[in-house]
C-alpha positions as CSV (number, residue, x, y, z in Angstrom):
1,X,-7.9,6.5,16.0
2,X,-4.5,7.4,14.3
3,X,-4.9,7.0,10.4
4,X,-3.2,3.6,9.2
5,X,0.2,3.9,7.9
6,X,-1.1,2.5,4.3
7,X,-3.2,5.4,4.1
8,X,-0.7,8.2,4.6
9,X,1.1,9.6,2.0
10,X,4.8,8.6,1.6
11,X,7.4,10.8,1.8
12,X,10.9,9.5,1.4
13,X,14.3,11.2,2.0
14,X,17.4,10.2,-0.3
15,X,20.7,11.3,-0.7
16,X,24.4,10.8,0.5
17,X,25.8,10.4,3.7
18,X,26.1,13.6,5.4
19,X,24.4,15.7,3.1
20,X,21.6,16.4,5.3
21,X,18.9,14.0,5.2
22,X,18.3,13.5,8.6
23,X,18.5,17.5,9.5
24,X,16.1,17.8,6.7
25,X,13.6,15.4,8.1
26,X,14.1,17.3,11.6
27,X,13.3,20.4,10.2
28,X,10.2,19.6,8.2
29,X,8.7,17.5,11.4
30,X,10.1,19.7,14.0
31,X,10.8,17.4,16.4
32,X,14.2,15.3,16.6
33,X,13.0,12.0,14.7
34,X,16.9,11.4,13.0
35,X,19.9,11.5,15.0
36,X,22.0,13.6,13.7
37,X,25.7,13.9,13.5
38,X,28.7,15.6,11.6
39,X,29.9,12.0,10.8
40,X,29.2,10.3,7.8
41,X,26.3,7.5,8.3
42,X,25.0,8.2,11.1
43,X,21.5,7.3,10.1
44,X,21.9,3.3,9.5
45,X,18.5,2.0,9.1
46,X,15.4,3.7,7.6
47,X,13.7,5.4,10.3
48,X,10.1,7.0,9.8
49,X,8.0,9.6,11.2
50,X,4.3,10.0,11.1
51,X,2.8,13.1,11.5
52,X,-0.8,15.3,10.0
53,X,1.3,18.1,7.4
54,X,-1.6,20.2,6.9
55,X,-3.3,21.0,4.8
56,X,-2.0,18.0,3.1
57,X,-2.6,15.8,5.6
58,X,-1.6,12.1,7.4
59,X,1.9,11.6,5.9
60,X,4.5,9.4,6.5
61,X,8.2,10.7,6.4
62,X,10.5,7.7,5.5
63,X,14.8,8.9,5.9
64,X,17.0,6.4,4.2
65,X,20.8,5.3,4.6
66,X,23.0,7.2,2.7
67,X,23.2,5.8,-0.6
68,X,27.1,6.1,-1.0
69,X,27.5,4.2,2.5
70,X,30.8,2.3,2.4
71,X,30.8,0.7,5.9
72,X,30.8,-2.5,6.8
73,X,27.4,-3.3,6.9
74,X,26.6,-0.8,3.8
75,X,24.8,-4.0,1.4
76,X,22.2,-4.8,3.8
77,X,21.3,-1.1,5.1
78,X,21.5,0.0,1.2
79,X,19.1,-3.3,0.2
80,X,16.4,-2.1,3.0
81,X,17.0,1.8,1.1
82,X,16.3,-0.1,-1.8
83,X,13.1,-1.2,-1.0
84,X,12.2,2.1,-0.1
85,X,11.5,2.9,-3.9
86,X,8.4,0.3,-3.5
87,X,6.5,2.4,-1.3
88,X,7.7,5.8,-2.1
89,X,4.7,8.4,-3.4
90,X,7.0,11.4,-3.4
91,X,10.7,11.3,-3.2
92,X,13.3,14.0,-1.8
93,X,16.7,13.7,-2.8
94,X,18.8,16.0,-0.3
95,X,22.4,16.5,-1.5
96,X,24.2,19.7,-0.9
97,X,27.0,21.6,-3.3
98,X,27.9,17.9,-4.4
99,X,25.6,16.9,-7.6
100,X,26.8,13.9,-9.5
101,X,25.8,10.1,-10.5
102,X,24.4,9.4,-6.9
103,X,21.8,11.9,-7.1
104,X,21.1,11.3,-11.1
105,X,20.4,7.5,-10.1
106,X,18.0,8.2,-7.9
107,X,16.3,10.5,-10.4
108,X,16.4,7.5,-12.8
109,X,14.7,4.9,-10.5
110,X,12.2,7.5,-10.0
111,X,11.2,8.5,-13.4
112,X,11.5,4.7,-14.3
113,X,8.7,4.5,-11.6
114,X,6.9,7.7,-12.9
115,X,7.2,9.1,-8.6
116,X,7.6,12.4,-8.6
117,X,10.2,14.2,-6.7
118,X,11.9,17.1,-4.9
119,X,15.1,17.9,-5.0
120,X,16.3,19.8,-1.3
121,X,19.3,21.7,-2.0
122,X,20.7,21.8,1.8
123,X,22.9,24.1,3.4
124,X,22.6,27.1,1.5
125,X,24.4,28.5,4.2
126,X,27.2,27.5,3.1
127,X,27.2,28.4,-0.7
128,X,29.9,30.0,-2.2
129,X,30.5,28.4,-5.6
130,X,27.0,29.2,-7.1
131,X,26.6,25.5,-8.0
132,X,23.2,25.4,-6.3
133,X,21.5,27.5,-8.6
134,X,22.6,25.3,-11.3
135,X,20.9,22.5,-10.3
136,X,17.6,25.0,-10.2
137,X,18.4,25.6,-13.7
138,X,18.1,21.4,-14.4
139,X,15.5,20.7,-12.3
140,X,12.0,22.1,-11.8
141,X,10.8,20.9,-8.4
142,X,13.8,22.4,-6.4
143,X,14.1,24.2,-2.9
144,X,16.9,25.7,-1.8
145,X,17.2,25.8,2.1
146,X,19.1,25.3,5.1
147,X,18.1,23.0,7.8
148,X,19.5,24.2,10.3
149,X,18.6,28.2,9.7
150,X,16.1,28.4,12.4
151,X,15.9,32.0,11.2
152,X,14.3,30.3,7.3
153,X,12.8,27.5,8.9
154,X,9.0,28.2,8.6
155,X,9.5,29.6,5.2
156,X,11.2,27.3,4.2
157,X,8.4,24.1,5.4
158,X,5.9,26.2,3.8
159,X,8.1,26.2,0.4
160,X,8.7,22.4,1.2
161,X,4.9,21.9,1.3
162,X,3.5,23.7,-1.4
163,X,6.3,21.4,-3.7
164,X,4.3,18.9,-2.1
165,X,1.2,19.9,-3.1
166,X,2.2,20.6,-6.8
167,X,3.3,17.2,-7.3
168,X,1.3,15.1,-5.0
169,X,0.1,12.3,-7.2
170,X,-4.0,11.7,-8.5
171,X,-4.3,8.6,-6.8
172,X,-3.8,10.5,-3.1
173,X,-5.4,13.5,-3.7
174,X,-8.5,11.5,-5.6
175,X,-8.3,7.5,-4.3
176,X,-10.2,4.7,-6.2
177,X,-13.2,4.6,-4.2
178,X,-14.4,2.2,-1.9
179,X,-17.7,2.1,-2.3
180,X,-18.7,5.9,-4.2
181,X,-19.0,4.3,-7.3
182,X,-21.5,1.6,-6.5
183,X,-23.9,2.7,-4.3
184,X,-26.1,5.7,-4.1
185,X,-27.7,8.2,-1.0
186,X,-29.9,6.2,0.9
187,X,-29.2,3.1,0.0
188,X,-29.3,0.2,2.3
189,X,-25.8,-1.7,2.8
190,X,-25.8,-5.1,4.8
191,X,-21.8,-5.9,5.8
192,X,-21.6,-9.6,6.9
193,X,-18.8,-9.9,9.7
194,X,-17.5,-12.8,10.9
195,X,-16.0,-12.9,14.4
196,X,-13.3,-15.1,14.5
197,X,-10.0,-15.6,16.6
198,X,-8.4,-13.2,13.6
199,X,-10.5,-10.3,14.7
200,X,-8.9,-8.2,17.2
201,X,-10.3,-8.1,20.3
202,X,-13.1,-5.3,20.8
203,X,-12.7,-3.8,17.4
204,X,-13.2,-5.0,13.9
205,X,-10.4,-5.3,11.8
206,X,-9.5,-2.0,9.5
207,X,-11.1,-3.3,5.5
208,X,-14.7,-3.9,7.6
209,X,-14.4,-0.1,9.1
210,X,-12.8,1.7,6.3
211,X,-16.0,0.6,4.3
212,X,-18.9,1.2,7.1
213,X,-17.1,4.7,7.0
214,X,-17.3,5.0,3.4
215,X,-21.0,3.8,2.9
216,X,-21.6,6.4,5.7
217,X,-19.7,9.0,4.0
218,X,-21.8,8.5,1.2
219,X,-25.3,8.6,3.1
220,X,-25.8,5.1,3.1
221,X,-28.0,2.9,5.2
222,X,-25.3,0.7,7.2
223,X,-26.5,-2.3,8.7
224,X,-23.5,-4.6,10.2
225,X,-24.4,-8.2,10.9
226,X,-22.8,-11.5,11.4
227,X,-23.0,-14.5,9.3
228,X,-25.2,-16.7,11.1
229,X,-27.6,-13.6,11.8
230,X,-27.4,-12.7,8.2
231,X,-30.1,-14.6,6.9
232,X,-32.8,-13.6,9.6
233,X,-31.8,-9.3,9.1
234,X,-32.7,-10.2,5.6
235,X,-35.7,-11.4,6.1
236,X,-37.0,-8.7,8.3
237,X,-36.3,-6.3,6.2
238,X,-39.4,-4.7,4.4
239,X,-37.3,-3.9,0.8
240,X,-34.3,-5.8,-0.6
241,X,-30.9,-4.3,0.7
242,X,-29.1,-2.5,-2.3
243,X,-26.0,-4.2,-2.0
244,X,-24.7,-7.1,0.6
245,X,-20.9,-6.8,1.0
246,X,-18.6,-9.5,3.3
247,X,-15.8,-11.6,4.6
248,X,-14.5,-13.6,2.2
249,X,-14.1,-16.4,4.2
250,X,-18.4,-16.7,4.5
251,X,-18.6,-15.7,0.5
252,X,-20.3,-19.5,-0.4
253,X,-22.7,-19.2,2.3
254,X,-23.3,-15.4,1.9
255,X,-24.0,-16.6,-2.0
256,X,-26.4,-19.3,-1.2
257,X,-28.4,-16.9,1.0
258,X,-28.5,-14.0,-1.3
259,X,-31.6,-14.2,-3.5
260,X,-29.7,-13.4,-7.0
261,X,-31.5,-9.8,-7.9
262,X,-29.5,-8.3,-4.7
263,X,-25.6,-7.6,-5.6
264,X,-23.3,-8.6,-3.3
265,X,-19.1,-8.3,-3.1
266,X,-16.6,-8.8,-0.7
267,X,-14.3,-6.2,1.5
268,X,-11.1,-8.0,0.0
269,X,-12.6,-7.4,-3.6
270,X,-13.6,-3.7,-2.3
271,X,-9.8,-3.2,-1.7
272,X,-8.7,-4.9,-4.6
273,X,-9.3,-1.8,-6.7
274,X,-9.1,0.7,-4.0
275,X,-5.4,-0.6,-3.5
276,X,-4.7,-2.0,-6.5
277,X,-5.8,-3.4,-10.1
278,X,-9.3,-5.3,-9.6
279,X,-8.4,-6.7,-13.5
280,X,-4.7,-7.6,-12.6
281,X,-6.5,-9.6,-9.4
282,X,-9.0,-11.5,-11.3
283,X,-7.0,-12.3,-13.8
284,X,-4.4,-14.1,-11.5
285,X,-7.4,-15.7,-9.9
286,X,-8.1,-17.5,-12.8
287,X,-4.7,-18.4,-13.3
288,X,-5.3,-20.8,-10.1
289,X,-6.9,-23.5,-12.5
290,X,-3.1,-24.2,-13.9
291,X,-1.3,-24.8,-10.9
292,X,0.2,-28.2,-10.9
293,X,2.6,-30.5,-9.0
294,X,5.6,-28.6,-7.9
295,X,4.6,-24.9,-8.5
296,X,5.3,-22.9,-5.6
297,X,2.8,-20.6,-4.6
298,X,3.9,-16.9,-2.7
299,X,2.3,-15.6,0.2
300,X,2.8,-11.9,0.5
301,X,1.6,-10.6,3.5
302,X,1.8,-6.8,3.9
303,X,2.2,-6.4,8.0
304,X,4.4,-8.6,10.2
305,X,2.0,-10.8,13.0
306,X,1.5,-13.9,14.9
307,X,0.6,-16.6,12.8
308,X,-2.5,-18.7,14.5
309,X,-3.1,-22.0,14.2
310,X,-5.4,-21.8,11.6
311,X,-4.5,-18.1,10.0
312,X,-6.0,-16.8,6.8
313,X,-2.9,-16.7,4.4
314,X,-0.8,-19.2,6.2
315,X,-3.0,-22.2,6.4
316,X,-6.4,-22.2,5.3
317,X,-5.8,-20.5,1.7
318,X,-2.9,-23.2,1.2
319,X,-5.2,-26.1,2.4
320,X,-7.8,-24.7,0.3
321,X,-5.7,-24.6,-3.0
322,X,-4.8,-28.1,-2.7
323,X,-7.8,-29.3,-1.9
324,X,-9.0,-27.0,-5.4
325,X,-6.6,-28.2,-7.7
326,X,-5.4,-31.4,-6.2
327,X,-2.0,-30.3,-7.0
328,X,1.4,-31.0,-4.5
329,X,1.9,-27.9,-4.1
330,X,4.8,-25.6,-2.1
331,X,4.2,-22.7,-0.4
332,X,6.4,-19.5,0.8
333,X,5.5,-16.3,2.7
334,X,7.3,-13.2,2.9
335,X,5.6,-10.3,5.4
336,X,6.2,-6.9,6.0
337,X,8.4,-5.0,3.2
338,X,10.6,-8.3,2.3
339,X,8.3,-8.5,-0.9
340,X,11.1,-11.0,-2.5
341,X,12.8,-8.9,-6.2
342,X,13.3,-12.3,-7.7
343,X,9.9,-13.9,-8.5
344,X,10.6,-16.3,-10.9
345,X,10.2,-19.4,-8.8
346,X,6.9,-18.6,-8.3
347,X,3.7,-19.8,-10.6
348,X,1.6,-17.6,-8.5
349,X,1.3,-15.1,-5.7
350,X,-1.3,-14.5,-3.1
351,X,-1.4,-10.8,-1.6
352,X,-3.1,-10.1,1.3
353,X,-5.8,-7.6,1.4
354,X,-3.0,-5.0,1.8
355,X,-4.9,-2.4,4.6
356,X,-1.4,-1.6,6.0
357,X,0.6,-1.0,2.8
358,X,0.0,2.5,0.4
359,X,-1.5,2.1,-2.8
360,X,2.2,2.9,-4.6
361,X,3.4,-0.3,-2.5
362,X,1.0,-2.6,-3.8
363,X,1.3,-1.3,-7.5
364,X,4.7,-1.9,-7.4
365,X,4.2,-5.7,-6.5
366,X,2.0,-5.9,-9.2
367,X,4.4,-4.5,-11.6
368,X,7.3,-6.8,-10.3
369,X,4.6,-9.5,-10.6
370,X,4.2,-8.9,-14.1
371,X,7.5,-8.0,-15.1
372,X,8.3,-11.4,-13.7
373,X,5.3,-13.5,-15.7
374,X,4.0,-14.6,-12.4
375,X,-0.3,-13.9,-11.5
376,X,-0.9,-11.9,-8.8
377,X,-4.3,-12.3,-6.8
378,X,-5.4,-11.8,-3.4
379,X,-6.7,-13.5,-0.7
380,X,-10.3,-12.5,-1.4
381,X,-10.2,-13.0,-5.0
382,X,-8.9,-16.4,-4.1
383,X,-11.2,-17.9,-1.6
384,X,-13.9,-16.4,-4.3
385,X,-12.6,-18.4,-7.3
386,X,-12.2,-21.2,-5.1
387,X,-15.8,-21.3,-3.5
388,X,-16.6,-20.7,-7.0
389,X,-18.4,-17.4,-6.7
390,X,-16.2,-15.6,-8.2
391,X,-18.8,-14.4,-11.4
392,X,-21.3,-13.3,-9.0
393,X,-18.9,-11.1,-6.5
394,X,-17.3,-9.3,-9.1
395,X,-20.6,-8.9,-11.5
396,X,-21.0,-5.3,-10.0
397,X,-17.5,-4.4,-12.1
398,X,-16.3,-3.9,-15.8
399,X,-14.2,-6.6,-15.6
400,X,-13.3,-8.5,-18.6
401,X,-14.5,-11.9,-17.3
402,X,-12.9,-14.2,-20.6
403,X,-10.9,-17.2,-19.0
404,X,-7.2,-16.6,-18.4
């Protein structure tokens, strides 16, 4: 099974037209992901390339528009380049002998983000006017190459790679854990799963396997039931189970059947924190009691798919939060990477569990979310509060729990 996009590391390439970018990226992959041409903007959309970089591992290479495009069609291909920056772990700004405001505002919106970056100094082929050891001189993370040096190639990935590994950011190379943190060797894990029309057929959808695999990692005892065999695996078991984890769509009945000495949490809360800010989430979970009439409630879902009939984040969470707070309330979705930069319309926003999004991604809604003033949950946390559970699924973390 190919690692998910959300948990590769991003790499994205900025930079003028025609300085390179696309060359670059061909290099450092060595295949022929960008087309590439002597004429300025080729590359229109953002194109990206998966690939293992050892030894750092499952990346994902992300090559942007040019940032001074001037065509016709420049403000939408320059506000999908834009949105780049949410998801960006490391940043490469290509440019060539140019250097100048382009390149220093994409440094900017970097440091404002604290991403760390590269700067590729590109055909050093042709160099003549020793500007490119200048910008050595301002910069510490530089290399100096040429893409299209077969000649300096491999010396030249292996340069681009350990810059890599210098900078690669703590939350990569050292995640927030799933599970590491809460349970220890031999203990005995039950996972509740629900099979519903949302799981895919044959497999279990990624949260559920990401966390069997991490209470495995961890020498755990794994046991993997559904709801309505829940009750009966508990009671055949000869010792308590050291922690019950589940969907959060069974969390009231998982609850009710749980005697309360065993601890028990969610996959959505698991990836809450793994992904994001457990704190941030519960927080905005709490903020659900002050919805009235007329707020408008945000959907954010992280992949594009089918809507169902009766689907997770379109329909039941809305019906649900109605039926909660007895409120008229509106609701909007946005999917995929059109996370909406104006939020102020919003009185509260709903993430999904996020399993196809990075961890920088989902940081950077939160940020928005609370640059804006608006809460930020997620579905999980949600339901939870809802159901009214929500003390005794998140009792296993430091949270502070006063009312918000």
């Amino acid at each position: 099974m190919k690692t998910p996009k959300g948990l590769r590391l991003h790499i994205a390439i900025f930079g003028r037209t025609n300085v390179g970018k696309s060359t670059f990226l061909n290099m450092v992959t060595g295949q022929d992901v960008s087309i590439t041409s002597p004429i300025a903007g080729t590359t229109t959309d953002v194109v990206e390339k998966a690939m293992e970089l050892l030894p750092i591992g499952p990346v994902l290479f992300i090559d942007t528009a040019g940032i001074d495009d001037q065509s016709l069609l420049a403000e939408k291909r320059l506000e999908k380049t834009a949105k780049v920056f949410d998801r960006t772990d490391i940043g490469v700004i290509v440019t060539d002998s140019g250097f100048g405001s382009w390149e220093e505002n994409i440094i900017s919106e970097f440091e404002k983000r604290k991403v760390p970056f590269i700067i590729a100094v590109n055909k050093m082929d042709l160099e003549k006017n020793g500007k490119f050891g200048k910008i050595s001189a301002k910069y510490k993370n530089t290399l100096h190459c040429s893409s299209i040096d077969k000649e300096s190639r491999e010396k030249n990935i292996s340069a681009f790679k350990q810059q890599i590994i210098n900078i690669c950011p703590d939350d990569f190379i050292s995640p927030p854990p799933l599970l590491g943190d809460i349970v220890r060797e031999n203990d005995v894990i039950i996972m509740i799963v629900p099979i519903d029309m949302e799981a895919p057929k044959g497999r279990l959808i990624l949260p559920q396997v990401q966390a069997i695999r991490d209470g495995l990692d961890f020498n755990c005892n794994v046991i993997v039931t559904k709801e309505n065999t829940y009750s009966v695996m508990l009671g055949r078991l000869s010792a308590k189970p050291d922690l019950v984890i589940c969907d959060s769509q069974v969390v009231d009945r998982m609850a009710d059947e749980t005697p309360d000495d065993i601890p028990c949490t969610t996959f959505s809360i698991l990836f809450s924190r793994n992904k994001g800010d457990l704190q941030t989430f519960y927080n905005g979970a709490m903020a659900i009691d002050r919805l009235k009439d007329g707020d408008t409630i945000l959907i954010a879902e992280a992949c594009t798919h089918h809507a169902l009939e009766d689907d997770i984040g379109r329909v039941k969470i809305p019906n649900l939060l109605r039926k909660y707070t007895k409120a008229q309330l509106s609701v909007e979705v946005c999917s995929g990477k059109d996370f909406p930069d104006d939020l102020s319309k919003f009185s509260l926003i709903l993430q999904c569990g996020g399993c196809m999004i990075n961890r920088r991604e989902m940081l950077s809604r939160i940020e928005k979310a609370g640059q804006s003033g608006v809460p930020i949950t997620n579905y999980g946390l949600c339901i939870s509060k809802i159901k009214g559970v929500l003390s005794r699924v998140t009792a296993l973390f430091n949270l502070d729990v006063h009312d918000r």
